[in-house]
N, C-alpha and C positions, 0 to 999 in steps of 0.2 A: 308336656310331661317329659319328665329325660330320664327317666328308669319306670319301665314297666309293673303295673303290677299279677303278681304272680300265686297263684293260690296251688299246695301242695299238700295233697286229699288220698285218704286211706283208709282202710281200719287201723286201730290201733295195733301199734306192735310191729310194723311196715317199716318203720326206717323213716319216719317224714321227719321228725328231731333234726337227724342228723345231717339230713341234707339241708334244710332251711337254717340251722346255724354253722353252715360250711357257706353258703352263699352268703347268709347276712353278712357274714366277715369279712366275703370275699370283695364282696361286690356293694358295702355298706348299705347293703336296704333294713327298714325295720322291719326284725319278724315279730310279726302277730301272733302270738299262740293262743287263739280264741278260747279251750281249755282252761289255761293261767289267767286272761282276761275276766271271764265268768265267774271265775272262781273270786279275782280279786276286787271285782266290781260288785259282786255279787247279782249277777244277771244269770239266775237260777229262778225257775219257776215253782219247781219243787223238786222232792227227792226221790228218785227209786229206790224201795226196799228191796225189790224182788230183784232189781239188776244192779244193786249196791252203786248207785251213781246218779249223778245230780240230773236235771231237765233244763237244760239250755233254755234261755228266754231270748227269742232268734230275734223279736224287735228291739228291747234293748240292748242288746249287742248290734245292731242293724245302724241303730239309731247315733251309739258311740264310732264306730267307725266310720261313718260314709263321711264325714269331714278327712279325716286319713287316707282314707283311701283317692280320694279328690284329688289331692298331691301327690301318688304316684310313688313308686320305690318299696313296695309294699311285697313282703313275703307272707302270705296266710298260710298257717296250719291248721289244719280241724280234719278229724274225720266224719264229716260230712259235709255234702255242697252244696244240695239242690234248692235250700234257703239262701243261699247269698248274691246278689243281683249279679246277672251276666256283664255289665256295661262295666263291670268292678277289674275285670282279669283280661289281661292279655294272654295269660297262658294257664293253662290246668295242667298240672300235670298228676297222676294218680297210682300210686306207690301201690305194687300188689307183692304177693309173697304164698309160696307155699303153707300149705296147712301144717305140716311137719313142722315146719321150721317155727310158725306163728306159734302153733299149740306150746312150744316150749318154752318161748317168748312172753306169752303171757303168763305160763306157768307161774315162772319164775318172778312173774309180777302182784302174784299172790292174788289172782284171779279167781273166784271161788267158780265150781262148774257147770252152774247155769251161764253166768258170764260171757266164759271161756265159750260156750259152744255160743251161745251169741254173735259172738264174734267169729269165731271159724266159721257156721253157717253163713254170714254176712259176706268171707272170703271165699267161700265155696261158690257163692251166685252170684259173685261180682257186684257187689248192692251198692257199694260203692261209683265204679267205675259205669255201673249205668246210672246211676245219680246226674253224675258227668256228662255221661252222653246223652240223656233227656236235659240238660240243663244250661247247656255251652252248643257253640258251634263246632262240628266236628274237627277243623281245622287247627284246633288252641288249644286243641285235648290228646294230651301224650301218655303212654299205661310207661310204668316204669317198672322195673325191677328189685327187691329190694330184701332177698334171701343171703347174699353176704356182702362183705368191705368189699368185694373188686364190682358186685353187683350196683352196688352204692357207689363206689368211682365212676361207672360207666354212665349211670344216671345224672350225677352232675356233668360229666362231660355232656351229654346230651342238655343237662338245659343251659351250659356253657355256650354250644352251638346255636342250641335256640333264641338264649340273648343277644350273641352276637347279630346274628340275621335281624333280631328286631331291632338292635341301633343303627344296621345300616338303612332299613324301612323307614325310620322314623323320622 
C-alpha cells in the first residue's frame, strides 16, 4: 500500500470537511464522505423524525467500501467510528471543539434544538473520542483541535507529521 489509509472522526460541526479536503488535494487521496456516500447510494436504514436525520445502514456502506479501502490512499469522514473495522486505518485522528463555538456552528446550520443538544451533549462526554479509544489501538489515535483556522492549521500540520513518519515506516 503507498498511501495510508486515514479516518477523520468527530461530531458534526468540528472541522472534519475542511481538513480532509485540504489533504485530499494535498496529498491526492480519495475522500470518502461516508454522509454523501449514504446519501447517494442510498444506504439509509431509515429516518429519524425525532432527530431529523437519516439511519446509516453501517453493512452496506461496510460492504461498498472495503474493496476501496483494500488499496489504500483513503481519507474517511464520518462522525462516528466504532462500526468501521480497525484493520481499515492507519491513523484516526478525532476533531474535537468547544461547545461555544459548536453551539454556534450548528446553529447556524439550522439545527432544530433537540438536535443541537444531541450533539453538544455527545461533545461534552467526548462520545466520539471514546468511540475511538474503545475501537483502535491507542497508538493511531490523535484528539485534534478544531475551534478555529490556526486551530485547523495546526491539525493538518500534525497529520502532515504523522504521514511523513508513516512513509518513512513503510
Amino acid at each position: 500500500m503507498s498511501q495510508p489509509n486515514i479516518l477523520i472522526t468527530g461530531t458534526p460541526g468540528v472541522g472534519k470537511s475542511y481538513l480532509c479536503e485540504k489533504l485530499s488535494k494535498k496529498h491526492d487521496f480519495n475522500w470518502i464522505d461516508c454522509s454523501k456516500i449514504a446519501k447517494d447510494m442510498d444506504f439509509v436504514e431509515e429516518y429519524d423524525a425525532e432527530y431529523n436525520c437519516p439511519i446509516l445502514d453501517e453493512d452496506k456502506l461496510m460492504d461498498y467500501l472495503e474493496p476501496v479501502m483494500a488499496k489504500g490512499g483513503n481519507i474517511v469522514e464520518y462522525h462516528g467510528c466504532d462500526f468501521f473495522p480497525e484493520r481499515w486505518f492507519h491513523g484516526v485522528f478525532v476533531v474535537t471543539c468547544s461547545n461555544t463555538i459548536l453551539y454556534d456552528r450548528l446553529k447556524a446550520r439550522n439545527y432544530d434544538e433537540k438536535k443541537l443538544k444531541s450533539n453538544i451533549e455527545c461533545e461534552i462526554f467526548g462520545t466520539v473520542l471514546g468511540e475511538a479509544r474503545d475501537s483502535y489501538k491507542a497508538d493511531i489515535i490523535f484528539q485534534l483541535n478544531g475551534e478555529t483556522r490556526a486551530d485547523a492549521e495546526k491539525s493538518l500540520d500534525m497529520i502532515e507529521n504523522w504521514y511523513s513518519i508513516w512513509k518513512l515506516r513503510k
